[in-house]
C-alpha positions as CSV (number, residue, x, y, z in Angstrom):
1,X,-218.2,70.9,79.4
2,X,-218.2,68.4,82.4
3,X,-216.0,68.6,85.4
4,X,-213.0,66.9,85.7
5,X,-211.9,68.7,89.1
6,X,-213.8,70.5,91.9
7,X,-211.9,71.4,94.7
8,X,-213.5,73.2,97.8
9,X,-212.3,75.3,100.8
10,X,-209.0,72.7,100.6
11,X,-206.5,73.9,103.6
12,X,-202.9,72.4,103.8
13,X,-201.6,73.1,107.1
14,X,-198.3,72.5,108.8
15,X,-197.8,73.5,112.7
16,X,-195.5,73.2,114.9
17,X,-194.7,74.6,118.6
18,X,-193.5,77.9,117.3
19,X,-195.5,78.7,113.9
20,X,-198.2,77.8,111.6
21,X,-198.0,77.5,107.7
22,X,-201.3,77.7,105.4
23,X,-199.8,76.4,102.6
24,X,-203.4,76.2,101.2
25,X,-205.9,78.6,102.9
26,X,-209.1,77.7,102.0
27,X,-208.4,77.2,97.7
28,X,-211.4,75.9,95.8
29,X,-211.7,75.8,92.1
30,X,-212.9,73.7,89.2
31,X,-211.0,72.5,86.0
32,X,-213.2,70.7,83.1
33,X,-212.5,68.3,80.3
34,X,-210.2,68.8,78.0
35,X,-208.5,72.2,79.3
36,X,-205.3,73.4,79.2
37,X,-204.9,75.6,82.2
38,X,-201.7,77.2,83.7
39,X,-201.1,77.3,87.4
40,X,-198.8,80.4,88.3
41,X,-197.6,82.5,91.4
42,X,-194.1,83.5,92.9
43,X,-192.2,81.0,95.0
44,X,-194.3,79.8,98.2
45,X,-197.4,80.9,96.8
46,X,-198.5,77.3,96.9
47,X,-198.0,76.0,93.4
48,X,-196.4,72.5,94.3
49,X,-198.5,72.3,97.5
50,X,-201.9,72.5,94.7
51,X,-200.1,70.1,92.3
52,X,-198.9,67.5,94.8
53,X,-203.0,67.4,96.2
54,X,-204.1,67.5,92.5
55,X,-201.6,64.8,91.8
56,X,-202.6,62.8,94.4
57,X,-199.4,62.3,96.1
58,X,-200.6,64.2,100.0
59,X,-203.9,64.4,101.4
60,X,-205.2,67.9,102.7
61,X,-205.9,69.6,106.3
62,X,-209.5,69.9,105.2
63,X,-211.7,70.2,102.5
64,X,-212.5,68.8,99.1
65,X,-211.3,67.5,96.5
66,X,-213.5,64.9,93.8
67,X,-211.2,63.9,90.8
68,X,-214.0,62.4,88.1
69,X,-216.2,62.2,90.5
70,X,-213.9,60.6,92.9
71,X,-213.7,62.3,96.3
72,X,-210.0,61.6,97.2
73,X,-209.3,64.0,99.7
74,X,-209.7,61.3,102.5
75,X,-208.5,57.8,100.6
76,X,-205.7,56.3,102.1
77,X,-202.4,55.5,100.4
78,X,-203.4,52.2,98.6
79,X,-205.9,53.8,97.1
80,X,-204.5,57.0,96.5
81,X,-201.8,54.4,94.2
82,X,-204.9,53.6,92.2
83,X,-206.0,56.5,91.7
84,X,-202.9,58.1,90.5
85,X,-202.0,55.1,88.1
86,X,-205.5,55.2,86.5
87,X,-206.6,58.8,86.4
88,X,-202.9,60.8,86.2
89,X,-199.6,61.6,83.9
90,X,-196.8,63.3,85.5
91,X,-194.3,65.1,83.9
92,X,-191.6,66.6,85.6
93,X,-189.1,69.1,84.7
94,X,-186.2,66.7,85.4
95,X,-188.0,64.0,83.0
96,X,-187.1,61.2,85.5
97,X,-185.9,59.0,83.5
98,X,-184.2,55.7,83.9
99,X,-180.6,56.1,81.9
100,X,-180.0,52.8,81.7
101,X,-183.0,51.9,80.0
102,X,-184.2,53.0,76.0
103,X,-187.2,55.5,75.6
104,X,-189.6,52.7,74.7
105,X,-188.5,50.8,78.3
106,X,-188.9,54.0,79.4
107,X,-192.4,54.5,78.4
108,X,-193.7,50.8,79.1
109,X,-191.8,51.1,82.6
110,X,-195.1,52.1,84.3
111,X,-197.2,49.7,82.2
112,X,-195.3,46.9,83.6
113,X,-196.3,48.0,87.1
114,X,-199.7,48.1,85.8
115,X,-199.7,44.6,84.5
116,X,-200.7,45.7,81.3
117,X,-200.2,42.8,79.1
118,X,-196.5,42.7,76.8
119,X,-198.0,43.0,73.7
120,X,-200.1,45.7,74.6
121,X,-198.1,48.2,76.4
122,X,-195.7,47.5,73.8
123,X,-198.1,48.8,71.2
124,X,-199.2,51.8,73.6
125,X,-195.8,52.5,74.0
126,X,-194.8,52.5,70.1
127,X,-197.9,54.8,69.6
128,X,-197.1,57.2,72.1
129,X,-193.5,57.8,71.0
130,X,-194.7,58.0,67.6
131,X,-197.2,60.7,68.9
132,X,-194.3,63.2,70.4
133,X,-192.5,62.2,67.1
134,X,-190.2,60.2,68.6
135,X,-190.8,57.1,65.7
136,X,-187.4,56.8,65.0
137,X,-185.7,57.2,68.8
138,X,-187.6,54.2,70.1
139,X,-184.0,52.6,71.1
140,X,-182.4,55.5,72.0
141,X,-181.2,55.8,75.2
142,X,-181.3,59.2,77.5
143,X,-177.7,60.1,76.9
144,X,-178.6,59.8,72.9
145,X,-181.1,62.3,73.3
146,X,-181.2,66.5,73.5
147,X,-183.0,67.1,76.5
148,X,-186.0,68.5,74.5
149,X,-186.3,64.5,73.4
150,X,-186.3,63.4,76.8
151,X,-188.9,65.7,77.8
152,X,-190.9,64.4,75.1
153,X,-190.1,61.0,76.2
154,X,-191.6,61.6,79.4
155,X,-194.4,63.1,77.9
156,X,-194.7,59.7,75.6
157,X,-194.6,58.0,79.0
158,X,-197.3,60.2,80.5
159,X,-199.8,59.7,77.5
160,X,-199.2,55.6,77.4
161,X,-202.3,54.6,79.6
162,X,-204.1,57.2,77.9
163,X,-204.7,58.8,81.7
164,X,-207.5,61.7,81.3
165,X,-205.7,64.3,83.4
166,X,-201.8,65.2,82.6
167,X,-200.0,67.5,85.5
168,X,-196.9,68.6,84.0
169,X,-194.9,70.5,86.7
170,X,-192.6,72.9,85.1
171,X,-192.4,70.8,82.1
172,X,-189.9,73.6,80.1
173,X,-187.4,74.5,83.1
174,X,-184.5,72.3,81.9
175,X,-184.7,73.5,78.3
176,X,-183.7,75.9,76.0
177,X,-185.5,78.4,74.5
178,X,-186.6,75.9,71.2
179,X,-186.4,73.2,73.1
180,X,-189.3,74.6,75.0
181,X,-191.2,75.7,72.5
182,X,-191.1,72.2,70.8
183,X,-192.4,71.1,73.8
184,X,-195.0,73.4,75.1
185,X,-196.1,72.7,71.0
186,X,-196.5,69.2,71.5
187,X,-198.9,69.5,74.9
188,X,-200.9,71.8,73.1
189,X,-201.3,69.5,70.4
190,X,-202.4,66.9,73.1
191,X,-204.5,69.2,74.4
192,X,-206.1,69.7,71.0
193,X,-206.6,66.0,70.7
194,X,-208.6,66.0,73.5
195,X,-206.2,65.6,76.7
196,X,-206.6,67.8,79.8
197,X,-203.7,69.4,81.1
198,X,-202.5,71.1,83.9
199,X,-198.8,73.2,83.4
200,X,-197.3,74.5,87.1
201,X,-195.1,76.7,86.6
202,X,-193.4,80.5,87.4
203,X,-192.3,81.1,83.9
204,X,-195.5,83.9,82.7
205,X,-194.2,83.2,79.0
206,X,-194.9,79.7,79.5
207,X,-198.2,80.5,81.3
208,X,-199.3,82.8,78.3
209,X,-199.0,79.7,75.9
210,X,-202.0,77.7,78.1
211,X,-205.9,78.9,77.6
212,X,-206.7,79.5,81.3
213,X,-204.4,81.1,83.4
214,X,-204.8,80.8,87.4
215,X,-202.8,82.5,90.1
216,X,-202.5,81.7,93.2
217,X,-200.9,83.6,96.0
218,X,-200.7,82.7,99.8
219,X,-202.2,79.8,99.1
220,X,-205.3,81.1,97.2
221,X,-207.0,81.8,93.8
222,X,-206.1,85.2,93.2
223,X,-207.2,85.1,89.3
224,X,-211.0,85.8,88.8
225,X,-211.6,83.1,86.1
226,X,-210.7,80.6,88.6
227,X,-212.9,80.2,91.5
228,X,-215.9,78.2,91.9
């Protein structure tokens, strides 16, 4: 199974006068094609410093980091925009988004900043609604919606420019107990169809549902399965 991330001896480091902070300390570790891997640890252990370099959206101290073959450790911001747009789908767990809009605008939102042509990010829009089973909610607006829809709205959203990495950073930590499950059901089901996906999050329940679990701690890999 090929490689869709390699990161090596990656360091995140804010100073100041009075103290230094290794948010990253030297982290390296690969993810292939078409996994669906858990990233865990307590609070400051580095999760959201490893998602926001994985994501694209801050550049590291030091170190590695090639995304399908792309090294973007050192890209500026422009590119970085690229980058993101073509390679990544964010979820979040407050689903972002726009109330005033329904969940297909919601969902062909980002195509439009893509210039992806009306008719077909309508289409990819329509299809990745239908794929969360959202079909019949296309015109529903977030306040119509249980917050499990929304969160598969913004899922449908992630999936529309059919991105091969997902990062979904605590996806479940807004919803119920079967809200969650519904949707922790339907990225597994993504992931089955052939989607890699990344899951941050503190929640080991939600950990135990991925098929690679890694830990970090002080801003390393503490799980065995996960170094290089």
């Amino acid at each position: 199974m090929s490689e869709i991330i390699r990161i090596t001896n990656l360091y995140k480091i804010y100073s100041s006068k009075a103290n230094e902070v290794r948010a990253l300390d030297g982290m390296s570790l690969t993810i292939n094609h078409g996994e669906l891997t858990a990233i865990t640890g307590s609070s400051g252990a580095g999760k959201t410093t490893l998602m926001n370099m994985l994501g694209c959206l801050d550049a590291p101290t030091s170190g590695e980091y090639l995304l399908e073959g792309h090294n973007v450790a050192r890209m500026n911001d422009h590119r970085l925009s690229q980058i993101r747009s073509r390679f990544i789908g964010f979820i979040f767990q407050s689903f972002n988004l726009i109330p005033g809009l329904s969940a297909l605008e919601n969902v062909e939102l980002p195509l439009i900043y893509q210039k992806i042509p009306r008719n077909i990010r309508h289409k990819a829009a329509v299809e990745s609604l239908s794929r969360v089973g959202l079909g019949d909610r296309l015109h529903h607006h977030p306040s119509e919606m249980s917050g499990g829809q929304q969160q598969r709205t913004a899922i449908a959203r992630a999936i529309a420019s059919c991105p091969p990495l997902i990062l979904a950073d605590e996806p479940t930590g807004n919803l119920d107990t079967t809200a969650g499950n519904e949707v922790m059901q339907t990225l597994a089901d993504l992931n089955t169809a052939g989607h890699t996906i990344i899951l941050i999050t503190h929640d080991n329940a939600i950990a135990a549902r991925a098929r690679r679990i890694i830990r970090v701690q002080d801003g390393r890999v503490c799980s065995p399965d996960a170094a290089t």
